[in-house]
C-alpha positions as CSV (number, residue, x, y, z in Angstrom):
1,X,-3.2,64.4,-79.8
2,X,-2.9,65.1,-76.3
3,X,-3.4,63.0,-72.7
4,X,-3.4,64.6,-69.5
5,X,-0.7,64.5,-67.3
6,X,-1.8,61.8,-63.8
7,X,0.0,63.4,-61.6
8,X,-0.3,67.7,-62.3
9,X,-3.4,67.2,-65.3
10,X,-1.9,69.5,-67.5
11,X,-2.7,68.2,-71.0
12,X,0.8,66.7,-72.8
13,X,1.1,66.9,-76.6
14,X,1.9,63.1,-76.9
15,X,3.5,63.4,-80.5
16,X,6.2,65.5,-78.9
17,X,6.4,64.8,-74.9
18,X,9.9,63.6,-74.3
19,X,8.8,62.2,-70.6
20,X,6.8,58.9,-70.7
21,X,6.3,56.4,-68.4
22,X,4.8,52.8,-68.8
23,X,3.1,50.9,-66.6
24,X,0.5,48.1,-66.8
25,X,0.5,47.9,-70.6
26,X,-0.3,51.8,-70.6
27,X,1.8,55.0,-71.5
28,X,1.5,58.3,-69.5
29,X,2.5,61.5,-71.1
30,X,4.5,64.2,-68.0
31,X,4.4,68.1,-68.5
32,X,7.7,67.8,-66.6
33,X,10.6,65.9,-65.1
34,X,9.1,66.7,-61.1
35,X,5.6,65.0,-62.6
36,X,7.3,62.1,-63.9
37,X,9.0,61.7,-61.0
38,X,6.4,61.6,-58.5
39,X,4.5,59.2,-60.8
40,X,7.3,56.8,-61.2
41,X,7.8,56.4,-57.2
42,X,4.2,55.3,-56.5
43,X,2.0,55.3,-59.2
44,X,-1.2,53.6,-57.9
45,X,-1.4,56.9,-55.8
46,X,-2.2,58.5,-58.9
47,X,-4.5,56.2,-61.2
48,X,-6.6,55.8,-57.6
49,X,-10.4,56.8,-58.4
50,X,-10.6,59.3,-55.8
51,X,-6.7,61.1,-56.8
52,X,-7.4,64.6,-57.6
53,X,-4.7,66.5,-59.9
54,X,-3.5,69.9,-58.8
55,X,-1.8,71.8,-61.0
């Protein structure tokens, strides 16, 4: 199974991703440590409606 990456939207295999983050009861899946990063600082930027990965 996969889920996309919020912040890049690269698509993470969630069996094997070693980066996870969890916030508000849900678990997001990071291509990398940069993505997880950025996520982690100011998440709401990333879950807004109108946020628009770029990979």
């Amino acid at each position: 199974m996969t889920a996309k990456d919020p912040v890049c939207g690269m698509d993470v295999d969630t069996e094997n991703a070693q980066l996870t983050s969890d916030y508000q009861g849900t678990t997001y899946y990071f291509c990398g440590r940069g993505c997880k990063l950025d996520f982690d600082e100011d998440p709401e930027r990333y879950l807004a409606p109108d946020y628009e990965p770029s990979m």
